[in-house]
PyMOL CGO cylinders between C-alpha atoms (Angstrom):
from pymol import cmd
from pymol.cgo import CYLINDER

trace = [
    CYLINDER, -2.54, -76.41, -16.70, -0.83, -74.35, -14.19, 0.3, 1, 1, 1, 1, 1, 1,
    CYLINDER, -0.83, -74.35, -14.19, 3.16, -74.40, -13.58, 0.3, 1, 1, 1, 1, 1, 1,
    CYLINDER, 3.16, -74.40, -13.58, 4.61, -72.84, -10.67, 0.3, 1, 1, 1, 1, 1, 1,
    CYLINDER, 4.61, -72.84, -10.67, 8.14, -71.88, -9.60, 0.3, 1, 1, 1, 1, 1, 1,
    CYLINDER, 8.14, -71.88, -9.60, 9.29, -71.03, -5.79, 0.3, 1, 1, 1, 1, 1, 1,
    CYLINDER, 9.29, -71.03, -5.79, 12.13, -68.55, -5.04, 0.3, 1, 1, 1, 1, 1, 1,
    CYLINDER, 12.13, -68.55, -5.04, 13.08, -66.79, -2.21, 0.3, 1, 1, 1, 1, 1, 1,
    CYLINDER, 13.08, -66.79, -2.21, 14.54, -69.29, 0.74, 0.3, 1, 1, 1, 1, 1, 1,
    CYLINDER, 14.54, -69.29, 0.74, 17.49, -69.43, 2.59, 0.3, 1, 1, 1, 1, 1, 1,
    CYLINDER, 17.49, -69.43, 2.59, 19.47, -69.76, 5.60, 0.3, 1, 1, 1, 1, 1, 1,
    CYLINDER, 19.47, -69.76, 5.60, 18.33, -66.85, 8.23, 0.3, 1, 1, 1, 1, 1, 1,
    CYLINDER, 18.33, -66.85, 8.23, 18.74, -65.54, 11.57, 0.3, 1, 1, 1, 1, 1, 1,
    CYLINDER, 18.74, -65.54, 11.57, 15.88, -65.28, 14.01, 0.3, 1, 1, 1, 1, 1, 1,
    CYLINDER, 15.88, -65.28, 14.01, 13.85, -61.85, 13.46, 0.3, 1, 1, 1, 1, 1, 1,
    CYLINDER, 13.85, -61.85, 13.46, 14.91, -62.11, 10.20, 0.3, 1, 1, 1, 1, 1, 1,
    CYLINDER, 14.91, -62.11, 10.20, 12.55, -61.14, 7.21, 0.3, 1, 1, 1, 1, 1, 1,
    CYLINDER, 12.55, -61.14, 7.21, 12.60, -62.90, 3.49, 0.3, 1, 1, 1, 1, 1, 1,
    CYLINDER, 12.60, -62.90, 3.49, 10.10, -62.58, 0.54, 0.3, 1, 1, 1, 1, 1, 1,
    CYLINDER, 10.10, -62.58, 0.54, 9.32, -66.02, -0.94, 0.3, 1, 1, 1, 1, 1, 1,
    CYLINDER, 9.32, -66.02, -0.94, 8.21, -65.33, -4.80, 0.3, 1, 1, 1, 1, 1, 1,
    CYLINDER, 8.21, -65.33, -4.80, 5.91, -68.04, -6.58, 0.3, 1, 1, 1, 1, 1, 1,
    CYLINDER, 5.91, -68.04, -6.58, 5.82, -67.50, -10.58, 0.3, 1, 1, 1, 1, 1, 1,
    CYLINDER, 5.82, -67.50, -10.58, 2.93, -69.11, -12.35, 0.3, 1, 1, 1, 1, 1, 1,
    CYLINDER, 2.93, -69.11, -12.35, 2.33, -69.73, -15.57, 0.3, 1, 1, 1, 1, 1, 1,
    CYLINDER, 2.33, -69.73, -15.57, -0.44, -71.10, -17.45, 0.3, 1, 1, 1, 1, 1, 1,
    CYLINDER, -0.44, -71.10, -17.45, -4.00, -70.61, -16.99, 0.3, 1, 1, 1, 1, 1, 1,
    CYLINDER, -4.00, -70.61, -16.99, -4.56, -68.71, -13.89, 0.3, 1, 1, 1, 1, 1, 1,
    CYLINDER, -4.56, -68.71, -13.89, -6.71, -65.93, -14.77, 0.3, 1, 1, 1, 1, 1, 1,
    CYLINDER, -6.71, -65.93, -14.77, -9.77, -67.64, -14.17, 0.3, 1, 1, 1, 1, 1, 1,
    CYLINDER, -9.77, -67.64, -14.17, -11.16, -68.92, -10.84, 0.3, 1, 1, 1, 1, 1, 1,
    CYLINDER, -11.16, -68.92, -10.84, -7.90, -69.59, -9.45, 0.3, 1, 1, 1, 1, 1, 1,
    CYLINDER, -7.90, -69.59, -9.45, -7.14, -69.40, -5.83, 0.3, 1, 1, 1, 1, 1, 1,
    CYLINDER, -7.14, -69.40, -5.83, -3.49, -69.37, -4.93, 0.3, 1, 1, 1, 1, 1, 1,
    CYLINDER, -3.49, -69.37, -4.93, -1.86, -70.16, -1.31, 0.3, 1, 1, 1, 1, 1, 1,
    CYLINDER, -1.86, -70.16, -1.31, 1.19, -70.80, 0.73, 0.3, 1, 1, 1, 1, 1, 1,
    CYLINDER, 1.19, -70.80, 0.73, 1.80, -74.48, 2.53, 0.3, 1, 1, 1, 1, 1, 1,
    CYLINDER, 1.80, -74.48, 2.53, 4.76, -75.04, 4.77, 0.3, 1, 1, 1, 1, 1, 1,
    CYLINDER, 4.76, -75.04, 4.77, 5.65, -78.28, 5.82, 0.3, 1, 1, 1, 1, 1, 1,
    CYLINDER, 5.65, -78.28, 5.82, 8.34, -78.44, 8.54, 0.3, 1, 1, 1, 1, 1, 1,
    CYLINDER, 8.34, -78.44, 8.54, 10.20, -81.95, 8.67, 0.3, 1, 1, 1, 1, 1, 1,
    CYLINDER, 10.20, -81.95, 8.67, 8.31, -84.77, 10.37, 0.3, 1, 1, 1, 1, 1, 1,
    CYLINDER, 8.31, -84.77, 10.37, 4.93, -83.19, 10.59, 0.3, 1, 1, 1, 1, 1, 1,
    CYLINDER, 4.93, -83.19, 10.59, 1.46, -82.29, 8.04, 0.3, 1, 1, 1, 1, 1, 1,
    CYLINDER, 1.46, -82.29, 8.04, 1.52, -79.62, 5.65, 0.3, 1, 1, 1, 1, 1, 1,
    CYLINDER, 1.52, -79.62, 5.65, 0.50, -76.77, 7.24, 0.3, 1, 1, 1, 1, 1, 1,
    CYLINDER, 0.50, -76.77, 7.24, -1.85, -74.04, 5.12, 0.3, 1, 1, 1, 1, 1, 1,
    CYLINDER, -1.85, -74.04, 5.12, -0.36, -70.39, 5.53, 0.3, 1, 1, 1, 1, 1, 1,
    CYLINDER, -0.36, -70.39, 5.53, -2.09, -68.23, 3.33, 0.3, 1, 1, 1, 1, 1, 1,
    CYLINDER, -2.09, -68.23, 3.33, -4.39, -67.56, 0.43, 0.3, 1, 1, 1, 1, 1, 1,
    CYLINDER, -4.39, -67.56, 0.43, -5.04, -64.88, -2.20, 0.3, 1, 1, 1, 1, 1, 1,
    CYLINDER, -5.04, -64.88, -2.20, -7.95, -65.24, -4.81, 0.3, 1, 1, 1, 1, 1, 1,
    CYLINDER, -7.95, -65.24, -4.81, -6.59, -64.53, -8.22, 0.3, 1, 1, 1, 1, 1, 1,
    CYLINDER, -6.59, -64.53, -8.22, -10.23, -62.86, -9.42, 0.3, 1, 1, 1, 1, 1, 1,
    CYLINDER, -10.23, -62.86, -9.42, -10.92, -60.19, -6.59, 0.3, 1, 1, 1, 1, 1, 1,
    CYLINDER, -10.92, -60.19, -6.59, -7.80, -60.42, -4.52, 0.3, 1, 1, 1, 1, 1, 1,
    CYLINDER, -7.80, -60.42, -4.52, -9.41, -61.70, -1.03, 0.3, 1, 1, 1, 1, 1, 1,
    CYLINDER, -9.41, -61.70, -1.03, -7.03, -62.89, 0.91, 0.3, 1, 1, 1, 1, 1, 1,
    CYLINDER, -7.03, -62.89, 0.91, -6.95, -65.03, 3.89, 0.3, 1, 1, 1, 1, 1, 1,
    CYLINDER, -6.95, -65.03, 3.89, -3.78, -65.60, 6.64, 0.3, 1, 1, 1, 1, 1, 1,
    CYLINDER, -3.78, -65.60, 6.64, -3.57, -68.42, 9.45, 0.3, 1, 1, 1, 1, 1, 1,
    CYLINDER, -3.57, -68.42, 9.45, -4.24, -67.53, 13.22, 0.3, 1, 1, 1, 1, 1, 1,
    CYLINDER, -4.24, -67.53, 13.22, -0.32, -69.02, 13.72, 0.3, 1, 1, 1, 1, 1, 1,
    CYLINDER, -0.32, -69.02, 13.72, 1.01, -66.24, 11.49, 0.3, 1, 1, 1, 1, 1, 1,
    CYLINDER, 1.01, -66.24, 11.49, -0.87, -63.68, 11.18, 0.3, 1, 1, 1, 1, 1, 1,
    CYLINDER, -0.87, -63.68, 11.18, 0.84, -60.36, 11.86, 0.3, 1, 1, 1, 1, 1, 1,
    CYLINDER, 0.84, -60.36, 11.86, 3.88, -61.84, 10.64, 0.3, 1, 1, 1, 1, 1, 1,
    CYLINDER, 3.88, -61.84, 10.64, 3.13, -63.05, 7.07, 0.3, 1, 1, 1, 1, 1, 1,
    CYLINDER, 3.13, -63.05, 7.07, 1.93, -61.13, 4.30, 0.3, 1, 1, 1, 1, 1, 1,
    CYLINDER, 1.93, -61.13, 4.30, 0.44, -62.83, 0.70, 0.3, 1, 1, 1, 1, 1, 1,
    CYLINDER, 0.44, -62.83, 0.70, 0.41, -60.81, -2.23, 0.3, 1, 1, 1, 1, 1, 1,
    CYLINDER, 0.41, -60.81, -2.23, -0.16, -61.00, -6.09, 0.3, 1, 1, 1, 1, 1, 1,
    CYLINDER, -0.16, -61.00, -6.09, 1.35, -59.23, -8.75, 0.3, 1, 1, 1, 1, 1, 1,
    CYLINDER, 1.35, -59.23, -8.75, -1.20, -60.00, -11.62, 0.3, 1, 1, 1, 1, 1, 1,
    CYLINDER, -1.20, -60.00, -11.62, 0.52, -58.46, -14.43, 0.3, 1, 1, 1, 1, 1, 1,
    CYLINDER, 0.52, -58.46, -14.43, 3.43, -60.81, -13.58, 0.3, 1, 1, 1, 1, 1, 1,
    CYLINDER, 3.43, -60.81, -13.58, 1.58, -63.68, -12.64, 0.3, 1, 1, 1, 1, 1, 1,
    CYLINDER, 1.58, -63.68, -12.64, 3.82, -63.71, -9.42, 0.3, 1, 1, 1, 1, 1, 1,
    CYLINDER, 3.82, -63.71, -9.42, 2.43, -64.94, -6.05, 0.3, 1, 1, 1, 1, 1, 1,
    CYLINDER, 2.43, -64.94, -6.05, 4.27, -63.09, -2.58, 0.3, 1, 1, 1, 1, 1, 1,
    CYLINDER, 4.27, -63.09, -2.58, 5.13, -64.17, 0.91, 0.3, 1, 1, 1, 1, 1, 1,
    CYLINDER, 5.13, -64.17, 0.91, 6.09, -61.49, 2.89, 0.3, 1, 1, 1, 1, 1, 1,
    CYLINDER, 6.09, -61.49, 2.89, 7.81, -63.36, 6.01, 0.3, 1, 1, 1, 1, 1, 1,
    CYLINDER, 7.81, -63.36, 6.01, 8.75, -60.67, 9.39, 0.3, 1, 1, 1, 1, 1, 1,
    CYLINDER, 8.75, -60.67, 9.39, 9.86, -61.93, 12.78, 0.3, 1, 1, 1, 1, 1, 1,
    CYLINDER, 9.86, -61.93, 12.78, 11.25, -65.31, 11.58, 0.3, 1, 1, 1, 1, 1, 1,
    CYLINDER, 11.25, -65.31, 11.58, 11.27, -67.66, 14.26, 0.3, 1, 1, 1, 1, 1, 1,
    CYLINDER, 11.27, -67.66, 14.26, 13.12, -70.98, 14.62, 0.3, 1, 1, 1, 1, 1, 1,
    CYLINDER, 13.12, -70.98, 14.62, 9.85, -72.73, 14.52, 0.3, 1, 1, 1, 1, 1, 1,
    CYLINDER, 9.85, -72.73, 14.52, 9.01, -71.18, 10.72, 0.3, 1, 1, 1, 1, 1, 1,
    CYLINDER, 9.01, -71.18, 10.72, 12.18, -73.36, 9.32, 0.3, 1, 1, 1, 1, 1, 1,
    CYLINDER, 12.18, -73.36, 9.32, 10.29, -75.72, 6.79, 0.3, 1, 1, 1, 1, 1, 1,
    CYLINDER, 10.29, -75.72, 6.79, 9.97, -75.89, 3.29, 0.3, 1, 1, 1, 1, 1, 1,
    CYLINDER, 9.97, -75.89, 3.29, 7.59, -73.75, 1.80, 0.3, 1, 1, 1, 1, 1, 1,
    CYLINDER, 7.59, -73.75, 1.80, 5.42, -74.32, -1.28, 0.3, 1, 1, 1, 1, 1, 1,
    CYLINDER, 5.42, -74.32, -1.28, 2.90, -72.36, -3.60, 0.3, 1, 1, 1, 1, 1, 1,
    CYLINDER, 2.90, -72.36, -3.60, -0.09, -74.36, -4.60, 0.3, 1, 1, 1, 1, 1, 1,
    CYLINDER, -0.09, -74.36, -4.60, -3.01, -73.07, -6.87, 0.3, 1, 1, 1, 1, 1, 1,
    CYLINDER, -3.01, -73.07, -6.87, -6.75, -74.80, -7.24, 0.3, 1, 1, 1, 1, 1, 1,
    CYLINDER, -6.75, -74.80, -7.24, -9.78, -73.83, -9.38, 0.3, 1, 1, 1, 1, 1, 1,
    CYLINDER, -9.78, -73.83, -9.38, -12.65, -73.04, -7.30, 0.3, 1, 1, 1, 1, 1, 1,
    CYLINDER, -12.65, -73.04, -7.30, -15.30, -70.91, -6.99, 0.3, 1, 1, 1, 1, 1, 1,
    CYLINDER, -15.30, -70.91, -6.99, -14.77, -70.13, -3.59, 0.3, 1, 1, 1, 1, 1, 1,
    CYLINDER, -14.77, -70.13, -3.59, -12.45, -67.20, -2.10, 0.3, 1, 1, 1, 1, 1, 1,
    CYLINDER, -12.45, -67.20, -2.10, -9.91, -69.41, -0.50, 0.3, 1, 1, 1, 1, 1, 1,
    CYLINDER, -9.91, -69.41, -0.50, -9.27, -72.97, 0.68, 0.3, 1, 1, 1, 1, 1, 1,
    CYLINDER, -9.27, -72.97, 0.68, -7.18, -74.01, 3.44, 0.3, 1, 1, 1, 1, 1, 1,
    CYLINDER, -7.18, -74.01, 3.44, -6.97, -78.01, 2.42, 0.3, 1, 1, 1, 1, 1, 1,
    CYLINDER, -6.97, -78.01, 2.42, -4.06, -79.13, 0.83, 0.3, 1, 1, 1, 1, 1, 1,
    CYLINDER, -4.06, -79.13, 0.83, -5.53, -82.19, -0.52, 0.3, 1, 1, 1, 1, 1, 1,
    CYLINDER, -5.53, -82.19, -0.52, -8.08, -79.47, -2.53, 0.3, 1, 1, 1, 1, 1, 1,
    CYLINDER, -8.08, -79.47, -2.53, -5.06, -78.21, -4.62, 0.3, 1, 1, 1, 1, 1, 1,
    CYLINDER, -5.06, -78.21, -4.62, -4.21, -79.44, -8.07, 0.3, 1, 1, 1, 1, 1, 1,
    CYLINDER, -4.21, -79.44, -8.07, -1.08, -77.77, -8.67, 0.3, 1, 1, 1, 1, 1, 1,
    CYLINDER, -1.08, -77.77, -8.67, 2.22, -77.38, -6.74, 0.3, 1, 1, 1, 1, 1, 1,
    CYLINDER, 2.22, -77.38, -6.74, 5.58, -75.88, -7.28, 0.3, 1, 1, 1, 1, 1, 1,
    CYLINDER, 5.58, -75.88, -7.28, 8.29, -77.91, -5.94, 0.3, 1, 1, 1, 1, 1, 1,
    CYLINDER, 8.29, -77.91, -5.94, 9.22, -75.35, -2.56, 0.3, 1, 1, 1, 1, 1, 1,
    CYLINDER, 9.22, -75.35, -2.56, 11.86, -73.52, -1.36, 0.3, 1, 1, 1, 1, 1, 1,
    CYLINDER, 11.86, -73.52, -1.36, 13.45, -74.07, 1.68, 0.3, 1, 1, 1, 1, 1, 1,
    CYLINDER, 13.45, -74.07, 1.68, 13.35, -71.60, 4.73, 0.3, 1, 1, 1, 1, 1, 1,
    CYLINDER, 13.35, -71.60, 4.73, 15.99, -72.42, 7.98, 0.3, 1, 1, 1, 1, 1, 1,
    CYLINDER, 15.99, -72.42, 7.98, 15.88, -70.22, 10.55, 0.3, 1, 1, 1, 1, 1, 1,
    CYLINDER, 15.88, -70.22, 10.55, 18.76, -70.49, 13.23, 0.3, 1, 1, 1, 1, 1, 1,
    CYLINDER, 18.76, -70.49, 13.23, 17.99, -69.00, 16.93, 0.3, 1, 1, 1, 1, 1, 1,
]
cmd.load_cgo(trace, "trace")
Protein backbone atom coordinates (compact mmCIF):
# COMPACT_ATOMS: atom_id res chain seq x y z
CA UNK A 1 0.00 0.00 0.00
CA UNK A 2 1.26 3.25 -1.15
CA UNK A 3 -0.11 6.80 0.20
CA UNK A 4 0.74 9.88 -1.48
CA UNK A 5 0.45 13.58 -0.64
CA UNK A 6 0.69 16.62 -3.33
CA UNK A 7 2.07 20.08 -2.35
CA UNK A 8 3.27 22.77 -4.18
CA UNK A 9 0.28 24.62 -6.36
CA UNK A 10 -0.90 27.89 -6.59
CA UNK A 11 -2.01 30.86 -8.32
CA UNK A 12 0.98 32.10 -10.82
CA UNK A 13 1.91 34.45 -13.40
CA UNK A 14 2.96 33.37 -16.85
CA UNK A 15 6.90 32.50 -16.94
CA UNK A 16 6.46 31.71 -13.62
CA UNK A 17 8.30 28.63 -12.01
CA UNK A 18 6.81 26.33 -8.94
CA UNK A 19 8.08 22.95 -7.51
CA UNK A 20 5.16 20.54 -6.97
CA UNK A 21 6.36 17.98 -4.04
CA UNK A 22 4.65 14.40 -3.89
CA UNK A 23 5.39 12.55 -0.37
CA UNK A 24 4.90 8.83 -0.38
CA UNK A 25 4.67 6.60 2.08
CA UNK A 26 4.37 3.00 2.26
CA UNK A 27 5.97 0.45 0.24
CA UNK A 28 7.79 2.07 -2.52
CA UNK A 29 11.16 0.74 -2.45
CA UNK A 30 10.50 -2.00 -4.62
CA UNK A 31 9.58 -1.92 -8.33
CA UNK A 32 7.81 1.21 -8.08
CA UNK A 33 7.56 3.64 -10.86
CA UNK A 34 6.36 7.08 -9.93
CA UNK A 35 4.91 9.92 -12.41
CA UNK A 36 3.20 13.21 -12.82
CA UNK A 37 -0.56 13.45 -14.53
CA UNK A 38 -2.17 16.79 -15.15
CA UNK A 39 -5.57 17.02 -16.03
CA UNK A 40 -6.73 20.49 -17.16
CA UNK A 41 -10.67 21.00 -16.79
CA UNK A 42 -12.80 19.40 -19.50
CA UNK A 43 -10.21 17.23 -21.10
CA UNK A 44 -8.11 13.43 -20.41
CA UNK A 45 -5.49 13.14 -17.98
CA UNK A 46 -2.54 13.96 -19.52
CA UNK A 47 0.91 11.85 -18.47
CA UNK A 48 3.84 14.39 -17.71
CA UNK A 49 6.56 12.57 -16.35
CA UNK A 50 8.09 9.49 -14.82
CA UNK A 51 10.96 8.51 -12.52
CA UNK A 52 11.70 4.75 -11.66
CA UNK A 53 12.10 4.44 -7.95
CA UNK A 54 14.93 1.40 -8.43
CA UNK A 55 17.53 3.01 -10.92
CA UNK A 56 16.19 6.50 -11.28
CA UNK A 57 15.33 6.47 -15.24
CA UNK A 58 13.33 9.00 -15.95
CA UNK A 59 11.14 9.84 -18.76
CA UNK A 60 9.42 13.60 -19.73
CA UNK A 61 6.55 14.25 -22.41
CA UNK A 62 7.42 15.81 -25.93
CA UNK A 63 4.71 18.81 -24.69
CA UNK A 64 7.01 19.67 -21.78
CA UNK A 65 10.06 18.77 -22.11
CA UNK A 66 12.61 21.52 -21.51
CA UNK A 67 10.29 22.97 -19.18
CA UNK A 68 9.56 20.25 -16.55
CA UNK A 69 11.91 18.52 -14.48
CA UNK A 70 10.97 15.04 -12.23
CA UNK A 71 13.04 14.22 -9.45
CA UNK A 72 13.24 11.82 -6.37
CA UNK A 73 14.56 12.32 -3.13
CA UNK A 74 14.81 8.61 -1.91
CA UNK A 75 15.84 9.14 1.53
CA UNK A 76 12.63 11.21 1.89
CA UNK A 77 10.48 9.27 -0.13
CA UNK A 78 9.55 12.65 -1.89
CA UNK A 79 8.67 12.75 -5.63
CA UNK A 80 9.65 16.51 -7.59
CA UNK A 81 8.17 18.57 -10.35
CA UNK A 82 10.29 21.14 -11.33
CA UNK A 83 7.81 23.48 -13.46
CA UNK A 84 9.87 26.71 -15.65
CA UNK A 85 8.14 28.87 -18.24
CA UNK A 86 4.57 28.39 -16.92
CA UNK A 87 2.20 28.98 -19.52
CA UNK A 88 -1.56 29.65 -19.35
CA UNK A 89 -2.14 26.38 -21.01
CA UNK A 90 -0.21 24.34 -17.90
CA UNK A 91 -3.23 25.58 -15.44
CA UNK A 92 -4.71 22.08 -14.39
CA UNK A 93 -4.59 20.08 -11.50
CA UNK A 94 -1.72 18.07 -11.08
CA UNK A 95 -1.39 14.62 -9.47
CA UNK A 96 1.39 12.04 -8.41
CA UNK A 97 0.53 8.49 -9.18
CA UNK A 98 2.81 5.39 -8.43
CA UNK A 99 2.41 1.62 -10.07
CA UNK A 100 4.42 -1.59 -9.52
CA UNK A 101 5.99 -2.70 -12.60
CA UNK A 102 8.85 -4.07 -13.87
CA UNK A 103 9.24 -1.74 -16.50
CA UNK A 104 11.18 1.78 -16.37
CA UNK A 105 8.18 3.95 -16.83
CA UNK A 106 4.55 3.95 -17.97
CA UNK A 107 2.75 6.67 -19.51
CA UNK A 108 -1.05 5.12 -18.98
CA UNK A 109 -2.97 6.39 -16.35
CA UNK A 110 -5.31 3.59 -16.22
CA UNK A 111 -1.81 1.37 -15.35
CA UNK A 112 -1.50 3.22 -11.96
CA UNK A 113 -2.76 1.88 -8.68
CA UNK A 114 -2.16 4.66 -6.49
CA UNK A 115 -2.97 8.42 -6.57
CA UNK A 116 -2.62 11.37 -4.34
CA UNK A 117 -5.48 13.61 -4.46
CA UNK A 118 -3.54 16.80 -6.68
CA UNK A 119 -2.73 20.11 -6.27
CA UNK A 120 -3.92 22.71 -8.25
CA UNK A 121 -1.71 24.86 -10.67
CA UNK A 122 -3.51 28.34 -12.36
CA UNK A 123 -1.52 30.18 -14.40
CA UNK A 124 -2.86 33.75 -15.41
CA UNK A 125 -1.38 35.36 -18.84
Amino acid sequence: QVQLIESGGGLVQAEDSLRLSCAASGNTRSNYVMAWFRQASGKEREFIASISWVGGISYVADSVKGRFTISADYVQNTLYLQVNSLKPEDTAVYYCAAVRTTYHTDRYSDHYDYWGQGTQVAVSS
